[in-house]
C-alpha positions as CSV (number, residue, x, y, z in Angstrom):
1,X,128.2,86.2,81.6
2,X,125.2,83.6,81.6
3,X,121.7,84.2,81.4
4,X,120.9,83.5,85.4
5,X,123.3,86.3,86.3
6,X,121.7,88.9,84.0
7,X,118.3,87.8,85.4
8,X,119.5,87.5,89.0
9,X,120.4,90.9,88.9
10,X,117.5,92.3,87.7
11,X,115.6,90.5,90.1
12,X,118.3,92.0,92.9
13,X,117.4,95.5,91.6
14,X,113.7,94.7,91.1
15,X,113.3,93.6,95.0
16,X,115.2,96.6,96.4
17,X,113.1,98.7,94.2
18,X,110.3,97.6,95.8
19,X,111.2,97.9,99.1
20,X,111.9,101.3,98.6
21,X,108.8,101.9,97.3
22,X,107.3,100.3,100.0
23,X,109.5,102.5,102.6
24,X,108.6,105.9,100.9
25,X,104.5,104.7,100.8
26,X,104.8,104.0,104.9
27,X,107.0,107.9,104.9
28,X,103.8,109.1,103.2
29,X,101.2,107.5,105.2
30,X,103.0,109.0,107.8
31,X,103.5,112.5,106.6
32,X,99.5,112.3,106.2
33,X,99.2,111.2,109.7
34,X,100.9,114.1,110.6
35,X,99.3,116.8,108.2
36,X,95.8,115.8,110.1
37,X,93.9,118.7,111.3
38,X,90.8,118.8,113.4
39,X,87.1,119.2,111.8
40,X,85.1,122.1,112.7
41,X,82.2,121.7,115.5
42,X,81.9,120.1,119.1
43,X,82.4,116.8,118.1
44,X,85.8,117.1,116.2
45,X,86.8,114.9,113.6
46,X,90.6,114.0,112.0
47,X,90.3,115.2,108.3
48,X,93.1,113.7,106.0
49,X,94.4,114.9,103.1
50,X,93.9,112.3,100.1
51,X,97.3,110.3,100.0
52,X,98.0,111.1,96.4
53,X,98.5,114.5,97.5
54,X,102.1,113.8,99.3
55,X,104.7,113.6,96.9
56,X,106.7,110.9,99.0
57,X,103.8,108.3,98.2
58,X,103.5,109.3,94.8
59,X,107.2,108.5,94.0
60,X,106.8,105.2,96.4
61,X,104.1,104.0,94.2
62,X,106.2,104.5,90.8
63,X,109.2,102.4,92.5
64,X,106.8,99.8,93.4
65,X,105.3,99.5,89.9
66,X,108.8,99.4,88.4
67,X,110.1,97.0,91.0
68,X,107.5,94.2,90.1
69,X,108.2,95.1,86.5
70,X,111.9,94.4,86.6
71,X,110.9,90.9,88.8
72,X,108.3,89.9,86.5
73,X,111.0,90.4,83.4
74,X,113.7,88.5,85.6
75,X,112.3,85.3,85.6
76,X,112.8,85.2,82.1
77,X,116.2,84.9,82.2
78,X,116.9,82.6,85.7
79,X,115.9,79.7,87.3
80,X,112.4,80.5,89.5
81,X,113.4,78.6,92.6
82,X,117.3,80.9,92.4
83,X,114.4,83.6,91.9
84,X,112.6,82.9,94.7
85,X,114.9,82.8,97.0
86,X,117.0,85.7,95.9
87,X,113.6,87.8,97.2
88,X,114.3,87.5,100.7
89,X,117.1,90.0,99.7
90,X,114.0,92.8,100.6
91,X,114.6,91.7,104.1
92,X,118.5,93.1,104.4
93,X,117.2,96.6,101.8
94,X,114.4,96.8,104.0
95,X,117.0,97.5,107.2
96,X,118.7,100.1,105.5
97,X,115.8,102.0,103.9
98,X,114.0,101.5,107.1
99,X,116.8,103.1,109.1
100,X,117.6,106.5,106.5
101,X,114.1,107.0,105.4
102,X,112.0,105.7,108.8
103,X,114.9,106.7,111.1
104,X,114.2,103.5,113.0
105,X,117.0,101.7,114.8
106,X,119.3,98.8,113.4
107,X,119.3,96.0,116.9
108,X,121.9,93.3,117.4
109,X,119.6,91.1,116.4
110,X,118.4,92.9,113.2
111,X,121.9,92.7,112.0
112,X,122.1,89.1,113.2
113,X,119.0,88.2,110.8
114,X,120.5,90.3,108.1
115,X,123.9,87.6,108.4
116,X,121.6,84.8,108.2
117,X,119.7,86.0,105.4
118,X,123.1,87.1,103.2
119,X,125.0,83.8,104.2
120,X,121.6,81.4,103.0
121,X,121.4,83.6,99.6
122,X,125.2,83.4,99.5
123,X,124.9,79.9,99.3
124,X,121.4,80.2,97.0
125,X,123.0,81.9,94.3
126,X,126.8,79.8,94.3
127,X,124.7,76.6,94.5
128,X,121.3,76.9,93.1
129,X,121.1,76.0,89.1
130,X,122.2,78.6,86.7
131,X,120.5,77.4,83.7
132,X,118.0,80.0,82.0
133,X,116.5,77.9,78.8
134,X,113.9,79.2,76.7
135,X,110.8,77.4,76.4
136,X,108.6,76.8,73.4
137,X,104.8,77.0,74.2
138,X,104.6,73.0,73.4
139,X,107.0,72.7,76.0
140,X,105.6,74.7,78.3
141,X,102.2,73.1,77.7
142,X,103.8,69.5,77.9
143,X,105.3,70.6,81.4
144,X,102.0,71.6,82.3
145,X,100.7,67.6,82.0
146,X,104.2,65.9,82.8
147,X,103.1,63.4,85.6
148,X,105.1,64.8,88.1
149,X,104.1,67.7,88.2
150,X,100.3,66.3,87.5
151,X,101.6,64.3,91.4
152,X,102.8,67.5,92.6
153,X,99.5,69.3,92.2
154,X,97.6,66.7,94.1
155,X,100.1,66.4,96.8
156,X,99.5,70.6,97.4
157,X,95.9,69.9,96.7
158,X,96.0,67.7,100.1
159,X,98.4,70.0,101.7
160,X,95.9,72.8,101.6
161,X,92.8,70.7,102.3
162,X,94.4,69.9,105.6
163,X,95.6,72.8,106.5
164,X,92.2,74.7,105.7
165,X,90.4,71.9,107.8
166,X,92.7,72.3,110.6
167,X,92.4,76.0,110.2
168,X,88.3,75.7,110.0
169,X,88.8,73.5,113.2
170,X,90.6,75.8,115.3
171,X,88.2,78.7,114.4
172,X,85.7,76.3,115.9
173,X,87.8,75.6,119.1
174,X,88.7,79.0,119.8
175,X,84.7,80.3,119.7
176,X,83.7,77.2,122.2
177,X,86.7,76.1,124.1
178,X,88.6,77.4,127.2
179,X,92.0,79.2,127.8
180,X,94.2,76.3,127.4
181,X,93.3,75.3,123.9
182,X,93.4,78.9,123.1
183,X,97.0,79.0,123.9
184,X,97.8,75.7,121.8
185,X,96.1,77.0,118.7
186,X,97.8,80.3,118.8
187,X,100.4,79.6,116.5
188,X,98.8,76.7,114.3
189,X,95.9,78.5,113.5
190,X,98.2,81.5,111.8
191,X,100.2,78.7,110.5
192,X,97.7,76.7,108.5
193,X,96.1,80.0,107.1
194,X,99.5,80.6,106.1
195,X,100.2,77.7,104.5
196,X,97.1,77.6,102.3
197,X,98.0,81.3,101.3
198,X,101.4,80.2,100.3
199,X,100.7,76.9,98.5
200,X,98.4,78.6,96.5
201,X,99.7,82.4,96.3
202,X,103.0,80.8,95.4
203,X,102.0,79.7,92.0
204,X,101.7,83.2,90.5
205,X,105.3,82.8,90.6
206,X,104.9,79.8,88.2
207,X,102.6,81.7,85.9
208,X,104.4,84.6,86.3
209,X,107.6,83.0,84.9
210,X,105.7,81.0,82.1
211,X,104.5,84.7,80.8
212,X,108.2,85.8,81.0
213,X,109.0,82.8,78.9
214,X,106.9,83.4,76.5
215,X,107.3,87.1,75.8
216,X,111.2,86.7,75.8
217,X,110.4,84.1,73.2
218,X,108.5,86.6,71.2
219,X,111.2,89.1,70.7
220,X,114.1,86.1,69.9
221,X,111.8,84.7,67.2
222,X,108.4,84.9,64.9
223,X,106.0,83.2,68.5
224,X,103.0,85.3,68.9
225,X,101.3,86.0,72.0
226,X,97.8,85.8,70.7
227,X,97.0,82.6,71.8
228,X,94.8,80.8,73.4
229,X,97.9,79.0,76.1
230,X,99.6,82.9,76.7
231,X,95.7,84.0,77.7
232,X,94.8,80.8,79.6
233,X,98.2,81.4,81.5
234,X,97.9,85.2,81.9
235,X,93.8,84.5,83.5
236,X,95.5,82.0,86.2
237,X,98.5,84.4,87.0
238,X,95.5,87.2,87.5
239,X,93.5,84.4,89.5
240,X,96.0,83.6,91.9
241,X,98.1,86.4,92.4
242,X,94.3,88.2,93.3
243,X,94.0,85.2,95.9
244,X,97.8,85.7,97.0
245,X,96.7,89.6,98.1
246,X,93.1,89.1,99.1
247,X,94.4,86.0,102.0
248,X,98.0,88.4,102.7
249,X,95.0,91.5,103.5
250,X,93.0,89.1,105.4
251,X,95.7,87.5,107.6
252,X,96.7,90.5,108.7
253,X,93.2,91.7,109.3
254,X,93.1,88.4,111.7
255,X,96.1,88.0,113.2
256,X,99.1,89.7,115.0
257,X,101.5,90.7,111.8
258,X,104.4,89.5,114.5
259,X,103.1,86.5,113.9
260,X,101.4,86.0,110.5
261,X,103.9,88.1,108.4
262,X,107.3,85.6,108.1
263,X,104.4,82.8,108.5
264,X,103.5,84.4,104.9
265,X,106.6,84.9,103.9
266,X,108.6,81.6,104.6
267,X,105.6,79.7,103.1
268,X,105.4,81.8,99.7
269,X,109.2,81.4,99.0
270,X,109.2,77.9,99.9
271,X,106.0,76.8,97.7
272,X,107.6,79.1,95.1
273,X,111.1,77.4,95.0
274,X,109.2,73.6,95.4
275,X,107.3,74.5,92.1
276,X,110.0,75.6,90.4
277,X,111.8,72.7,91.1
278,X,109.3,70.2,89.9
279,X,107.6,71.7,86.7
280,X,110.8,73.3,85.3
281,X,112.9,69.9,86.9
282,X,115.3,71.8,88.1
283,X,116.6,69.1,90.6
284,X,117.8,67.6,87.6
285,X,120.7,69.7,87.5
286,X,121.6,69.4,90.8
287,X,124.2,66.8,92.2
288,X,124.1,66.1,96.2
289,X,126.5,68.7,97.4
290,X,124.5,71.5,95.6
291,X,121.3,70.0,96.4
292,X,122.3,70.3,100.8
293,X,123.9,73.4,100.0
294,X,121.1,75.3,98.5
295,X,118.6,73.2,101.1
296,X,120.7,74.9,103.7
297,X,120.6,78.1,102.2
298,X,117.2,78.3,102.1
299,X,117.3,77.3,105.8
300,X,119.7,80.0,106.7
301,X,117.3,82.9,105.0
302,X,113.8,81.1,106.9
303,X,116.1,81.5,110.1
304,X,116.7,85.4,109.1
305,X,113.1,85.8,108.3
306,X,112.2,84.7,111.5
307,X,114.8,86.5,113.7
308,X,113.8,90.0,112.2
309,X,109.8,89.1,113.3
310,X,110.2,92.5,116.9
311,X,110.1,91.4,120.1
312,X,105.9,91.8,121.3
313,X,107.1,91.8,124.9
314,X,109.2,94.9,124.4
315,X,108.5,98.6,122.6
316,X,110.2,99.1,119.9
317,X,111.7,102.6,120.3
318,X,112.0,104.6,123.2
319,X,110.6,107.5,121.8
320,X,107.5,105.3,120.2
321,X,106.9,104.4,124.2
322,X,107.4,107.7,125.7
323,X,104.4,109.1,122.6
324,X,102.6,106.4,123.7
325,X,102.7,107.1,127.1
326,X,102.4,111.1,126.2
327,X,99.4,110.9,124.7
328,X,97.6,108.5,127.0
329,X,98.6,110.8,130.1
330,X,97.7,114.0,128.2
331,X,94.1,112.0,126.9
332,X,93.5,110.9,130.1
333,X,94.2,114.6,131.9
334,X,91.8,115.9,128.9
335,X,89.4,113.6,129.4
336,X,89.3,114.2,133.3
337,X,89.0,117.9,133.1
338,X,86.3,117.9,130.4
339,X,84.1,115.4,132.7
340,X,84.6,117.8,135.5
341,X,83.5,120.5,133.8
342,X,80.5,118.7,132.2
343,X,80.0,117.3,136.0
344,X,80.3,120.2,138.2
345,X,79.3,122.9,135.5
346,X,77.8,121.5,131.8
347,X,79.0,123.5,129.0
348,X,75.4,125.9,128.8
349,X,77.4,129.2,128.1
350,X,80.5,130.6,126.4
351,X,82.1,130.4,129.5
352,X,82.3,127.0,129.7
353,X,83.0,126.6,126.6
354,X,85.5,128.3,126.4
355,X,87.7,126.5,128.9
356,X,86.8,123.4,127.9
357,X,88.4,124.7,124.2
358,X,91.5,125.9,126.7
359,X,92.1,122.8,127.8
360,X,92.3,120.8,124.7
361,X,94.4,123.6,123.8
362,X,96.6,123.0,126.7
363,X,96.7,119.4,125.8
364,X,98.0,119.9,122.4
365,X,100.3,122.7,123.5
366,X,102.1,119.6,125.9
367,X,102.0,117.1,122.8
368,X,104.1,119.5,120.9
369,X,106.4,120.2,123.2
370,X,107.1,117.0,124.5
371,X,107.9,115.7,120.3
372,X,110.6,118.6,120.4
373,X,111.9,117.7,123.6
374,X,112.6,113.9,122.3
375,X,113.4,114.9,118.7
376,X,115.9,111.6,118.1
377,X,113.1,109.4,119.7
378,X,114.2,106.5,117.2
379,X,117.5,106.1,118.1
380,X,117.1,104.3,121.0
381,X,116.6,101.2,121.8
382,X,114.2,99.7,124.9
């Protein structure tokens, strides 16, 4: 059994690791969400528990921590671009973790994604290269300057500087221009934030990998890390995996995550498998029928990524509707009946008071009621 297929499993385990983690984090912001309880006084406020308290996010976190642990030590043993790719694999765990931990429902065309996305890493993993050499730090360091890659650096360097400038433009446009350039730059402007994030995000991938490299070299022979190359690569991994996370929080600060999050995603993993290709050269090892197979693989799992972004025009889940509409009918009878009473009698007594406190009592009362009358509110679809 080669290298790749020792460090494409790990990578396989790594990625479902962390999309468990992930899961049991959202279980636990829910559980918190649900564990609120009202502040004392007129003007109420939600108190929540601190999140390290629920044990669900607490074991989320460790998964997460030793998912990125088993992907960082992955890389050491399989081609990045294979790597890369093989990630999408989150996608199809993400499904089934999603439906047994979230209790959310699996659509036709979630499982349609999830066919796209096996068939393109199908072809990724029986096509992609499957050599897993070990580097020297000379050779890494002489990668580093080989003029390719030296080319390949200044053709992202103008990839991002027109995708920032077109970004920068449409910010401009949107804050002095009517409704119809609005509607073109709805889906560029996400796009080129996008693509800066993932041309530039994506190399952490690179450094990421050359760290792997070098501490696999360290236990097969007498390399030590203490140098000045291991610290100059580990300060660049640090630099732009911080960028990658600081531009993924602020995209979706900005924009719609329907949107902006397979916009992330399809950019990261294909800056991350064009890198790999050039400063490892792993083309080189490809002939023409692996190079269209793995070009449509990776074509297959963008088309997955895609399908799986949900339908804005439609709710999700029935029951996510129905609480929706629960709570705005109930807010809205609360909100009436506490206007009338401050109208045609203001809260000046215990009286008053009093049924005021009723009705929000009232309210709650229905809210409860209505969540145990719908108690498999996930398991249908709109």
């Amino acid at each position: 059994m080669g290298d790749w297929v020792i460090g494409a499993f790990i990578n396989l385990f790594g990625s479902i690791a962390i999309n468990f983690g992930t899961n049991l984090l959202k279980l636990g912001h829910d559980e918190r969400e649900r564990h609120s309880i009202l502040g004392e006084g007129i003007n109420k406020k939600t108190i929540l528990r601190p999140i390290i308290s629920f044990q669900s996010w607490r074991i989320g976190i460790l998964f997460f921590a030793f998912g990125n642990a088993l992907n960082f030590i992955s890389f050491g043993y399989a081609a990045q671009s294979l790597l890369s790719a093989l990630g999408s694999v989150q996608f199809v765990s993400n499904i089934v973790f999603a439906h047994f931990v979230l209790n959310k429902t699996v659509t036709v065309k979630v499982l349609v994604a999830t066919a796209f996305i096996v068939l393109g890493n199908t072809s990724l993993v029986a096509f992609g290269n499957h050599q897993s050499p070990v580097y020297t730090q000379d050779q890494l360091a002489e990668k580093y300057i080989n003029i390719t890659f030296l080319f390949y650096c200044l053709l992202l360097m103008a990839v991002v500087a027109m995708h920032h400038y077109v970004y920068r433009r449409g910010e401009l446009l949107l804050a002095i221009s009517g409704k119809e350039v609005m509607r073109y730059w709805k889906l560029l402007l996400p796009f080129s934030f996008a693509v800066v994030s993932g041309a530039i995000g994506s190399c952490s991938v690179l450094f990421a990998k050359s760290l792997s490299n070098l501490l696999r070299l360290s236990m097969t022979s007498s390399y030590h890390l203490d140098s000045w190359f291991t610290y100059s690569i580990l300060l660049m991994f640090l630099c732009t995996a911080a960028f990658w996370m600081t531009r993924l929080n602020e995209g979706l600060a900005q924009f719609d995550a329907i949107l902006i999050v397979p916009m992330f995603q399809i950019a990261w993993t294909f800056f991350s498998i064009c890198t790999g290709f050039v400063y490892f050269q792993e083309y080189q090892v490809l002939n023409a029928l692996r190079t269209v197979m793995f070009i449509l693989g990776m074509i297959s799992v963008f088309i997955g990524i895609s399908l799986l972004a949900p339908d804005e025009s439609k709710g999700i889940y029935v029951g996510e509707v129905m609480d929706s509409q629960l709570t705005s009918i109930t807010s809205s009878k609360v909100n009436t009946d506490l206007e009338r009473l401050t109208e045609d009698s203001p809260i000046t007594n215990m009286k008053s008071f009093a049924r005021a406190m009723a009705t929000k009592a009232l309210a709650v009362v229905r809210a409860e009621v209505a969540q145990i009358l719908i108690p498999h509110r996930n398991g249908i679809e709109v």
